[in-house]
C-alpha positions, 0 to 999 in steps of 0.5 A: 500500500502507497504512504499518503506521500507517494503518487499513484503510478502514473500509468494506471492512475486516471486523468484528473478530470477522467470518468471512472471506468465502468466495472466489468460484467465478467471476468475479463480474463487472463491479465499480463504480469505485472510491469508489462507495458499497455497494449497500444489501444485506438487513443495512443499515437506513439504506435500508430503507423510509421513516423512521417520520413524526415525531409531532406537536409538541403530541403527549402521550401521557398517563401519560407523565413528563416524561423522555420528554414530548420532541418532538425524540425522533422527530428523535433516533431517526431520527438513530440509524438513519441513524448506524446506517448508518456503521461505527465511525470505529474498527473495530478498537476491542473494548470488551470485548477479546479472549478471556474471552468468559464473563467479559466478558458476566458483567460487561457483565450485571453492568453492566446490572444495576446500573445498572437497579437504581440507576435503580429504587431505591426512597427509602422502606423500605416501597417497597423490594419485588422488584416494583419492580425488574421495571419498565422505566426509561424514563431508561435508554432516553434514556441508551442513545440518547444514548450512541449518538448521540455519537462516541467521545471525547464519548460516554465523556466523558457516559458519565462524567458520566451515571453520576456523575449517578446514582451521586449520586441513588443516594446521595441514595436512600440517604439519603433511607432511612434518614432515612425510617426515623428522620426519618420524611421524606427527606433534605433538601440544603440543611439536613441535612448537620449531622443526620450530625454527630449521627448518629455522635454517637448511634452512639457514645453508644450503640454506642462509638467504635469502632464509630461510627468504622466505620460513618463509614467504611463510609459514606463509602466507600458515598458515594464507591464508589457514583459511581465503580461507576455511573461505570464501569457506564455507560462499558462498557455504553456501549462495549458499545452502540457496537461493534455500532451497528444491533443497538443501535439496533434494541434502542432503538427497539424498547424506546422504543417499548414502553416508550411502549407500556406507559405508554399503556395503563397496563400492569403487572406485579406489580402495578407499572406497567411503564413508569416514570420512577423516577429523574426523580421523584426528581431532581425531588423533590429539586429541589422540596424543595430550592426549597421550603425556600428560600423556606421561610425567608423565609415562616417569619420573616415568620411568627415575627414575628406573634404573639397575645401578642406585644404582651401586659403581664407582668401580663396573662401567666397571671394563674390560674396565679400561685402555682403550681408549674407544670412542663413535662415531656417523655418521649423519644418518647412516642408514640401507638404506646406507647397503641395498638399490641398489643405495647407498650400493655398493659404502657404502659396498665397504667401510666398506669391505675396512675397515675391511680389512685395519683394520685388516691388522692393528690388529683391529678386529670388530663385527657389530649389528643393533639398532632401533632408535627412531629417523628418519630424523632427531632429531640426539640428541633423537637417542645420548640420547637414546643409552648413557641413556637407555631410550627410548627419541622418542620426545622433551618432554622426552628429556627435562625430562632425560636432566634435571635430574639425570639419570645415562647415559653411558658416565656419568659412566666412569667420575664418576669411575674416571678413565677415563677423558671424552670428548666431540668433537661436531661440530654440537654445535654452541650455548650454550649447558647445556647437557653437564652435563647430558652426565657427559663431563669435556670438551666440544670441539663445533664448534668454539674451534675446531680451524676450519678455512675452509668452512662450507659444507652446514649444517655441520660446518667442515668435518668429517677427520678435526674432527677427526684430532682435537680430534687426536691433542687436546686430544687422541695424548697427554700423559695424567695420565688417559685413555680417554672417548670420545663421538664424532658426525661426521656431514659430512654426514648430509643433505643436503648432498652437497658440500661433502668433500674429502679425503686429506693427513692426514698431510695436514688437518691443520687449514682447509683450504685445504678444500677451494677448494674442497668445491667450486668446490662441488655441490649445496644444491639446486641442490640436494635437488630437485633431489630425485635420485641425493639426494641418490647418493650424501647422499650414498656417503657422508656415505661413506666418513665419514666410510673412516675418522673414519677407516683411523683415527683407522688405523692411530692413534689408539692403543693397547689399543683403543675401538671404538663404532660407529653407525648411529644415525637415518636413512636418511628422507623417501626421500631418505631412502624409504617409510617405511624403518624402523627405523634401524642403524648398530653399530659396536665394534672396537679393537685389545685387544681380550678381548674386542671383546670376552666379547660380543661373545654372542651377535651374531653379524656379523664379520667385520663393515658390520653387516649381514641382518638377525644380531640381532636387539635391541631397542638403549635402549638396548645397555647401560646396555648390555655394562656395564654388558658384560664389568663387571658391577655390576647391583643395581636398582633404582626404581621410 
């Protein structure tokens, strides 16, 4: 007789949730020797017909993802079936637990479910359609496998690591969705960590402090409850397939072997293929970006060290220009949408024609082209280091590397002539800022010695026509001995695009708090954010009154000898720019010497501020050494 303490063999012992075998109406006849094993009846699967013949080991089938490319994947199912054969080592063991039978299947269901959509959800917003999720994931198949494979201790301990696995590519799927709908690209391991920093920074400039620090604590609580949710979805789906080991092996097979069906043949659903390996691209996107971004560094210092004009004489730097006030301007998120998308270019367009023809009332002819930026979103600085270095800065890493070295930028070669003094005027600098040196400033004007005294607009500290006043009062209106380089960034048009600043009197602008009213009375962040369509209006018009400030301010104060650059830094986010929208942004040549505007006939831009659709488009790269050699510039390259 078994003490209390020791479990009834396993062999003979009923299923926990079994019927009790009715009792013989007689004598059932001669019975085997004890210890002999079980005659194979109709419910064992272990003996019943030949195992299936393994596939050849250079068998392919095309289509196939790498998840399931496995020649040991025969050898696995086949371990299965025999497991199969050999109850539980613990029989009395019940996953679910006794009792409550609707509610242990509701969240096994819920279980599966989340799961499943863990492992088919989308990186990309214009992906995230309910097709998606009718496809069957061939890695849930290779989980299920596993799982069955193991015993009990080893199985909940990859059950635990499995579903932390693909709590972590949830997380990064999350990521990788709303740097999609900002970035424009996925989220980046090795280099993006510190955009999260600035993320809850443009939050709080916009939104308040409250409610930046609500939303890092819903993220964090995302980013830790979503491993844990998988880690424990896993576990029970896991204990759930072992207490019922042939009916789940029978359900592997069966799926494994439609799944490799539908991959064969290429069968759909919803459009959609039936068969995917969702969850393996992405692990393997993230494992490519991440090695493409470390070799990236080494490339691109290499890359910083060449330069056309790296080896060029102060003296042979721009000679057409001298004498001339030359200033480069950059309007937040000026981008080809503004031009040509249906909602905001008639209002944008009716500005730039305005412009051209109040500026050419004063005298000031313009020519306008497209640039690519390597920008989208957001990441203004990635599109100014881009256009003043000729480098093509697309993340943190490479900025980091050009702004710590010696690279010559565009603004830098007028300082070092010495014939120019160089300024920079930037509101959006509200922090220490050593990149001064790299765009080669003698003087930096940020945020707080501008001499503001009105609101801020949202992320923006000041507007644009008070921007613009400044630099006219501390720089460009003094008499000076040199002719004056300037880099300005105008931020009015930076989203969240509300409250938007007016239009005033020129010489009502002051200290700014004329503006005090005006920004009371404008609309909310919030109420604009949530609205797409309100979104692109009130960014259209945001556009508009930044193209308003810089052409009135050429009207106004600018001279004979005045040459204005201006051009967008990157597009608007896809929200409100579009899905697909490119990457590009006009830039436009302002003055009234002739000359300036003849040295770059060849250029085939478009006359006026507005540049045509079909007006050339070059890399932002581009733009520094085809400037310096339209205006005089004598190339003598640095090699790396």
């Amino acid at each position: 007789m078994p003490s209390p303490r020791q479990a009834p063999d396993a062999r003979t012992a009923p299923a926990p949730d079994a019927e009790p075998a009715p009792t013989p109406a007689s004598d059932p006849g001669p019975q085997p020797p004890a210890g002999t094993p079980p005659a194979p009846g109709p419910d064992r699967t272990d003996d019943a017909g030949p195992s299936p013949a393994p596939a050849p080991r250079n068998a392919r089938p095309a289509g196939l993802p790498a998840l399931l490319r496995l020649s040991a994947l025969p050898r696995l199912l086949r371990l299965l079936r025999r497991r199969a054969s050999f109850p539980a080592p613990f029989p009395s063991l019940r996953p679910a637990g006794a009792g409550r039978p609707v509610l242990r299947r509701s969240l096994t269901l819920l279980a599966a479910a989340f799961v499943l959509a863990a492992l088919l959800l989308p990186n990309t917003f214009g992906a995230l359609k309910a097709n998606r999720f009718t496809q069957i994931p061939g890695e849930a198949i290779v989980g299920a496998a596993i799982l069955l494979s193991l015993p009990r201790r080893a199985r909940r301990a990859t059950a635990v690591l499995l579903g932390t696995l693909l709590g972590v590519l949830t997380v990064l799927n999350v990521l990788d969705l709303g740097f999609g709908e900002y970035l424009g690209r996925g989220f980046n391991l090795v280099l993006d960590w510190a955009l999260l920093e600035d993320a809850r920074g443009f939050v709080a400039d916009s939104m308040g402090g409250t409610v930046a620090v609500l939303a890092v604590a819903c993220a964090v609580a995302l980013a830790l409850l979503l491993p844990l949710l998988t880690v424990l979805a896993v576990r029970r789906l896991g204990e759930v397939l072992a207490a019922d080991r042939d009916r789940s092996t029978r359900g592997v097979l069966i799926a494994g072997t439609v799944w490799i069906t539908c991959s064969v043949l290429g069968l759909q659903l919803f459009g959609m293929p039936l068969a995917t390996g969702r969850a393996a691209h992405a692990v393997q996107a993230q494992k490519d970006r991440v090695r493409d971004t470390i070799r990236d560094e080494a490339a691109f210092a290499r890359e910083a060290r060449t330069d056309a004009f790296g080896g060029t004489p102060p003296d042979q730097l721009v000679p057409d220009l001298r004498g001339k006030d030359v200033i480069f301007a950059f309007v937040e998120s000026y981008g080809r949408s503004a031009i040509e998308d249906p909602i905001m270019a008639p209002g944008v367009n009716r500005t730039l024609e305005t412009g051209t023809e109040a500026l050419a009332a004063a005298g000031y002819r313009a020519r306008s082209g497209w640039l690519t930026s390597p920008a989208y979103g957001a990441g203004s600085w990635l599109g100014h280091s881009t256009f003043i270095s000729g480098l093509w800065v697309d993340n943190q890493q490479r900025y980091t590397t050009v702004t710590s070295g010696e690279h010559r930028t565009l603004t830098k070669m007028f300082g070092e002539t010495g014939a120019w003094d160089t300024v920079g005027v930037m509101p959006g600098v509200q922090k220490a800022w050593p990149e001064a040196r790299f765009h080669g400033l003698d003087t930096v004007y940020n945020a707080f010695r501008l001499g503001y005294r009105g609101p801020k607009f949202a992320w923006s500290t000041m507007p644009d026509q008070y921007t613009l006043e400044a630099f006219q009062r501390l720089e460009h209106g003094r008499k000076r001995d040199k002719p004056l380089m300037a880099e300005i960034i105008l931020t009015s048009s930076h989203q969240p695009w509300a409250p938007i600043p007016r239009m005033v009197g020129w010489d009502e602008v002051g200290d700014g708090s004329v503006f005090r009213a005006i920004q009371r009375e404008g609309e909310k962040p919030a109420d604009i954010i949530a609205d797409e369509t309100r979104s692109r209006e009130e960014y259209g018009k945001t556009i508009e009154y930044s193209l308003t400030c810089l052409t009135q301010w050429l009207e106004r104060y600018g001279t004979d000898d005045t040459v204005l650059v201006f051009l967008g830094d990157h597009q608007p986010i896809s929200r409100v720019s579009g899905t697909n929208a490119g990457r590009d942004v006009p830039v436009t040549i302002a003055a009234r010497d002739p000359k300036v505007l003849d040295a770059v006939a060849d250029w085939g831009w478009t006359d006026g501020l507005r540049p045509e659709h079909d007006a050339p488009v070059w890399k932002m790269s581009a733009f520094r050494d085809r400037f310096l050699t339209a205006y005089g510039s004598t190339p003598h390259p640095t090699r790396g």
